[in-house]
matplotlib code that plots the C-alpha trace (Angstrom):
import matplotlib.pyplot as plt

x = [18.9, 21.2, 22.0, 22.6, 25.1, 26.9, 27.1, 28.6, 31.1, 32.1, 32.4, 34.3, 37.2, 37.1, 38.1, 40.7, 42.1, 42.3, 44.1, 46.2, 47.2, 47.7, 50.1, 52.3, 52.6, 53.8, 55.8, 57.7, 58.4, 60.2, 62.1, 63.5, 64.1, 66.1, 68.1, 69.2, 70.4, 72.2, 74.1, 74.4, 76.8, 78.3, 79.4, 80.7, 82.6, 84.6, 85.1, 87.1, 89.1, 89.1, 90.8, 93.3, 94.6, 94.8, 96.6, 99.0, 100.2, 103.3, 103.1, 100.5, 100.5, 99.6, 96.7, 95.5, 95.0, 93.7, 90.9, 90.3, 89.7, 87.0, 85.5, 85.1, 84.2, 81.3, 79.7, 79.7, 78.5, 75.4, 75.2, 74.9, 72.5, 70.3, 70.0, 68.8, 65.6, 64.9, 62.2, 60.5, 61.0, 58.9, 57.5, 57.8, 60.3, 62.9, 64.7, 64.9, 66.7, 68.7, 70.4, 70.8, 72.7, 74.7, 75.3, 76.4, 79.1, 79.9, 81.3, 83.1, 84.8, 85.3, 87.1, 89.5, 90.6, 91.3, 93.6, 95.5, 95.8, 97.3, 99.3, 101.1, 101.4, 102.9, 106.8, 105.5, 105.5, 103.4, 100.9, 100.5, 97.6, 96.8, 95.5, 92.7, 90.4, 86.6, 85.3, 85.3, 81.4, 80.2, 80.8, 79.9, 76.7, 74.9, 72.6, 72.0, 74.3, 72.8, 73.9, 76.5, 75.3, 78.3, 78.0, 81.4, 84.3, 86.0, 87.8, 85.6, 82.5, 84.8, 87.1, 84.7, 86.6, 83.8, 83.8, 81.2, 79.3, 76.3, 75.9, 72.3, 69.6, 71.6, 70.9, 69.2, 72.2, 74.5, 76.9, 75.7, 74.3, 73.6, 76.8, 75.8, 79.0, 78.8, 80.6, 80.5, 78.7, 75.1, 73.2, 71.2, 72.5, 69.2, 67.9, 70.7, 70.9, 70.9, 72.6, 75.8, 75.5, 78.4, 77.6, 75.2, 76.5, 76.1, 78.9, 79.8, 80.5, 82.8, 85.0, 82.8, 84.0, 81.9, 79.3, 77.0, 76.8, 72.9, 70.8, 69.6, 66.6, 66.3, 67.1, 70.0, 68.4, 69.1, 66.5, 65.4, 66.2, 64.2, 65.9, 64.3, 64.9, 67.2, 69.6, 69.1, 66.8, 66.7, 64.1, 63.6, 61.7, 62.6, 61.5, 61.5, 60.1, 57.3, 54.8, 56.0, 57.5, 59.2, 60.2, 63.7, 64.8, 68.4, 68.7, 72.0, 73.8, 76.9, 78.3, 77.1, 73.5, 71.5, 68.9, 65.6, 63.2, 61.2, 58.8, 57.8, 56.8, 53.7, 50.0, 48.3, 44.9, 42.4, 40.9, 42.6, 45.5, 48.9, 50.8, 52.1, 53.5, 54.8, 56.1, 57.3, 55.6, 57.4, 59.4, 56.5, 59.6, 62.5, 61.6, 57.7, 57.2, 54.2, 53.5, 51.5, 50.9, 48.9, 47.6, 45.5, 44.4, 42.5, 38.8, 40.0, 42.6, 43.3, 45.2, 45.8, 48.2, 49.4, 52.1, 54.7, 56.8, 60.5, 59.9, 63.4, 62.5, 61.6, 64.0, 61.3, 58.5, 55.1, 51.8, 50.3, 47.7, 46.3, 43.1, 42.2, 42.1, 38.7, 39.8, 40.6, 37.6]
y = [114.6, 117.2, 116.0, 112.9, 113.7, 115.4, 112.5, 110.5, 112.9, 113.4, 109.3, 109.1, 111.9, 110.1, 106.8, 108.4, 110.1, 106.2, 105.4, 107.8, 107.1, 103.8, 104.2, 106.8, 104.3, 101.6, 103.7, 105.3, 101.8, 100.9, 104.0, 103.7, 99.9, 101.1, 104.0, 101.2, 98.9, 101.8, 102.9, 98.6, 98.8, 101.8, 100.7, 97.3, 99.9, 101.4, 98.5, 97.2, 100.1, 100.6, 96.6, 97.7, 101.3, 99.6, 96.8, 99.1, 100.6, 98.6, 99.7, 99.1, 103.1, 103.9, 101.5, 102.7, 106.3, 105.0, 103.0, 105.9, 108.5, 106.1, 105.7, 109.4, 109.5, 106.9, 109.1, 112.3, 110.6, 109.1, 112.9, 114.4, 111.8, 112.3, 116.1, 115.3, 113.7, 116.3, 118.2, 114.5, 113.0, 109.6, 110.2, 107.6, 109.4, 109.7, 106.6, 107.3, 110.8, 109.0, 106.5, 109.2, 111.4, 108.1, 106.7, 110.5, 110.6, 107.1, 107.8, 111.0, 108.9, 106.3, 109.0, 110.2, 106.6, 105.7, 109.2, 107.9, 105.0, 106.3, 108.1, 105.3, 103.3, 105.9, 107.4, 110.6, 111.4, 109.0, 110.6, 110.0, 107.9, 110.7, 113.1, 110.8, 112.8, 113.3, 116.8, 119.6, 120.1, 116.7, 116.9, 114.0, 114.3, 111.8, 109.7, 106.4, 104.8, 103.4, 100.0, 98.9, 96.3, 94.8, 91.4, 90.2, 90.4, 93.3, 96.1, 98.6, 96.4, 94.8, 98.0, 99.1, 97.4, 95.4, 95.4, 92.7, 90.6, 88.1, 85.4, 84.6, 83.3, 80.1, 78.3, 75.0, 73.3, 75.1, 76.3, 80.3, 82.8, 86.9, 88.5, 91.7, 93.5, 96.6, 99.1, 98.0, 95.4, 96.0, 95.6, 93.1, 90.9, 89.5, 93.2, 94.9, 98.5, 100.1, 102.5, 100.1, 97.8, 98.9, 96.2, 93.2, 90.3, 87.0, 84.6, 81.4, 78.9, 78.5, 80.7, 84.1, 84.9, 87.4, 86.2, 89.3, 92.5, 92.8, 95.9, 97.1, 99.2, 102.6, 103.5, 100.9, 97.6, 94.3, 92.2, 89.0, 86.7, 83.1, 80.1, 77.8, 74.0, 73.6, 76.6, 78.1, 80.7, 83.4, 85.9, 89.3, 91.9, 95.7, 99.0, 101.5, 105.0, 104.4, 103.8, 100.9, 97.5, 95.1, 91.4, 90.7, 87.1, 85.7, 82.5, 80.5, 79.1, 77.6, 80.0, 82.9, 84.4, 86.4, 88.9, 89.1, 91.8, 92.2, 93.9, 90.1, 89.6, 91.2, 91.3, 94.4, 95.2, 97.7, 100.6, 103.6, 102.6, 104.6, 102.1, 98.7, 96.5, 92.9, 90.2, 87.0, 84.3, 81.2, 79.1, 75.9, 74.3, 75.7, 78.2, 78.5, 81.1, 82.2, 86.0, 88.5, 91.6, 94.7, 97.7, 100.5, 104.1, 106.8, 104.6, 101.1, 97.8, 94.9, 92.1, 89.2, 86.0, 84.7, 82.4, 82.9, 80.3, 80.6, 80.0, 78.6, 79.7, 83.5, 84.0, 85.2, 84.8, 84.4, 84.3, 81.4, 81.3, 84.8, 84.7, 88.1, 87.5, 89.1, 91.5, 91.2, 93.6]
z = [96.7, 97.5, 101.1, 99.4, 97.0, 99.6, 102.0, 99.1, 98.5, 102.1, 102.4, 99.0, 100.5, 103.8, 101.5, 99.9, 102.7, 104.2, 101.1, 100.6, 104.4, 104.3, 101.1, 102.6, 105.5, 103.5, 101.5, 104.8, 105.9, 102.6, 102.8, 106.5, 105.1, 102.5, 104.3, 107.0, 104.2, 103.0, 106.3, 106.5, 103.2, 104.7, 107.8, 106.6, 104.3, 107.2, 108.9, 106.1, 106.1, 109.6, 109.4, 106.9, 108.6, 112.2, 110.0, 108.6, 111.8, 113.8, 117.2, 120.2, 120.9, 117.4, 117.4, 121.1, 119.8, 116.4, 118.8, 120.5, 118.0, 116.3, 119.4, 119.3, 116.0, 117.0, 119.9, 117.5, 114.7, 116.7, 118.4, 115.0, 113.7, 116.9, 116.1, 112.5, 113.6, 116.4, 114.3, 113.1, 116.2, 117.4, 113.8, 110.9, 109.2, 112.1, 111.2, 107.4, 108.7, 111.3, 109.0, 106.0, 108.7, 109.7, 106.3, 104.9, 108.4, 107.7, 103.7, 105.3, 107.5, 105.7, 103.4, 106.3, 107.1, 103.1, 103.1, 106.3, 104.4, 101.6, 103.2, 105.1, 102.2, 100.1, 100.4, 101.9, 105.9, 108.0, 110.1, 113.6, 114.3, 117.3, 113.8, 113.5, 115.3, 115.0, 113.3, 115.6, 114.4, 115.7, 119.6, 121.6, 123.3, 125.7, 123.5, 122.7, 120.5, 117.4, 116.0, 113.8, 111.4, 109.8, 109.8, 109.7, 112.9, 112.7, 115.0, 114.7, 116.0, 119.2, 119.7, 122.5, 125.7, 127.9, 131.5, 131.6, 129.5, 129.6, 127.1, 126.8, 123.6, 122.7, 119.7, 120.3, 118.9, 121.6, 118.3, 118.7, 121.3, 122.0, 123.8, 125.2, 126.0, 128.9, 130.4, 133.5, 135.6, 136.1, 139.0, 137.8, 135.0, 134.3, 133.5, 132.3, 131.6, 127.8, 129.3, 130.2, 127.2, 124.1, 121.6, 120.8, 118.8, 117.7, 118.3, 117.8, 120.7, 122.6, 121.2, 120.9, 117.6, 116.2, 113.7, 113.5, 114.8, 116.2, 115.9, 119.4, 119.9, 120.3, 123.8, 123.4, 124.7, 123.2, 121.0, 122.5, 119.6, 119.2, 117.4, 115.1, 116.1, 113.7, 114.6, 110.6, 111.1, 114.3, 114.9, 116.5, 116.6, 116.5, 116.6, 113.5, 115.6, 117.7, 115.7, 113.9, 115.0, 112.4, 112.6, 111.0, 110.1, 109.6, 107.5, 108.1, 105.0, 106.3, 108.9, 107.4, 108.3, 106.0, 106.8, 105.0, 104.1, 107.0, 104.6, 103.6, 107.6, 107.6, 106.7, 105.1, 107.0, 106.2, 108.3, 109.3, 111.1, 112.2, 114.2, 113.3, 115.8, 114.3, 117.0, 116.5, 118.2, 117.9, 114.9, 113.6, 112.0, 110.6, 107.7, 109.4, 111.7, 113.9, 114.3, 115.6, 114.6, 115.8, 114.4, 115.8, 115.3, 116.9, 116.9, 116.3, 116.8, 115.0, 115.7, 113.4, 114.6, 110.8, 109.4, 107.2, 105.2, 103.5, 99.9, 98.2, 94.7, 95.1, 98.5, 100.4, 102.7, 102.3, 104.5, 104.2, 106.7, 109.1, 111.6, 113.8, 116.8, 118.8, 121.4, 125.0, 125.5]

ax = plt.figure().add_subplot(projection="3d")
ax.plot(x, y, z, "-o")
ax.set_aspect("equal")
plt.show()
């Protein structure tokens, strides 16, 4: 009886510990969710005032240095950002810590620009645009560079000068497409480099205005986006560490594209699971889109193939069919 009680009690942690797993997982992922929305509101922050200070100054030389002390700024704010997540790193916590460092460097900066501002609209001395320089604490250091997310045009996002670029993912109705802007020419322009690529955007056609700046993934590689028939809804998947893997989706409402909780793009499965990877398969229709996702731990996969479907009242999606599908093995 004894031996008994004990094996209930050992199976009864073993469910909690399950549990208690599975709830820190979900609760991670709405945190690195939330800390990217934040640094998202941040950055479209300092482009706006990025816009105005470039606006405010009169000649090319003055906006030259202004250009290239941001880009500056840019390398040793990703630098510092990198060395935040060195203790977590690879861990689910890495990107909440990389987009607190960003969005924290961001309102700094954001704070130098307004002075500079101020100061050139004001009757006191105008400062050279040259005195815009990053802090002599965050030195640029070789690492990838992690996305802006502003979704409107704006210096900041195009001040990066490209060397060559590759249009590619056009919309079905021919209206908008992925520019990946690069350093330089890569060797092969069908498999390009992260290493060469400065920004991913969506533009409109033909005339490449900036719609959206894209998210890339980690080690700086562009999403492969997929279009629903229509040209209203576009689809990507991207990482979040590497143990999890989110599908984001952009609805189109006029010209402007909205993203929506990628949190509504998946399917809750049980067992003991520590890595999530959700893919989008194809678009059904318009607002209907197929996905896959995978989840596996130390003794077991899963992998379901499910459905989701735009709802207009509540603004979000929801799964309305999901099948596992039997392993390969």
């Amino acid at each position: 009886m004894v031996m008994i009680d004990r094996v209930r009690c050992a199976a009864l942690l073993i469910s909690l510990f399950v549990a208690v797993a599975q709830i820190h997982a979900q609760t991670q992922a709405a945190m690195n969710a939330e800390a990217r929305a934040d640094f998202e509101r941040a950055d479209a922050d300092l482009n706006k005032t990025y816009q105005a200070v470039l606006a405010k100054l009169g000649d090319t030389e003055s906006k030259q240095k202004l250009k290239e002390a941001q880009r500056a700024w840019i390398a040793s704010r990703d630098a510092e950002a990198a060395r935040a997540t060195k203790e977590v790193e690879g861990g689910s916590m890495a990107p909440t810590l990389r987009y607190e460092a960003m969005t924290r460097l961001t309102r700094e900066r954001i704070k130098e620009l307004k002075t500079m501002l101020d100061n050139r609209s004001g009757s006191g001395p105008k400062p050279a645009a040259a005195s815009v320089t990053p802090s002599p604490a965050l030195t640029p250091e070789s690492v990838q560079h992690e996305p802006q997310t502003a979704a409107a045009e704006s210096p900041v996002n195009a001040q990066q000068s490209a060397n060559f670029e590759k249009i590619r993912d056009v919309s079905p109705g021919q209206k908008f497409a992925v520019r990946i802007s690069c350093s330089s020419e890569p060797a092969d322009p069908n498999d390009i480099d992260p290493n060469l690529i400065t920004a991913v955007e969506l533009v409109s056609l033909p005339s490449k205005k900036i719609v959206l700046k894209l998210p890339q993934e980690d080690n700086g590689s562009a999403p492969d986006v997929i279009w629903s028939q229509d040209s209203k809804w576009f689809a990507f998947s991207l990482s979040e560490g590497h143990r999890v893997r989110y599908t984001h989706v952009y609805h189109r409402l006029d010209n402007d594209f909205t993203p929506l909780d990628p949190e509504d793009l998946r399917i809750d499965v049980k067992g003991d699971f520590r890595n999530e990877y959700v893919n989008p398969i194809r678009w059904v229709r318009p607002g209907v889109l197929l996905l896959e996702q995978h989840d596996s731990g130390r003794e077991e996969d899963a992998t379901h193939r499910f459905t989701a479907k735009f709802d207009e009242k509540t603004g979000k999606f929801r799964v309305i069919s999901k099948k596992k599908v039997p392993s390969k093995e």
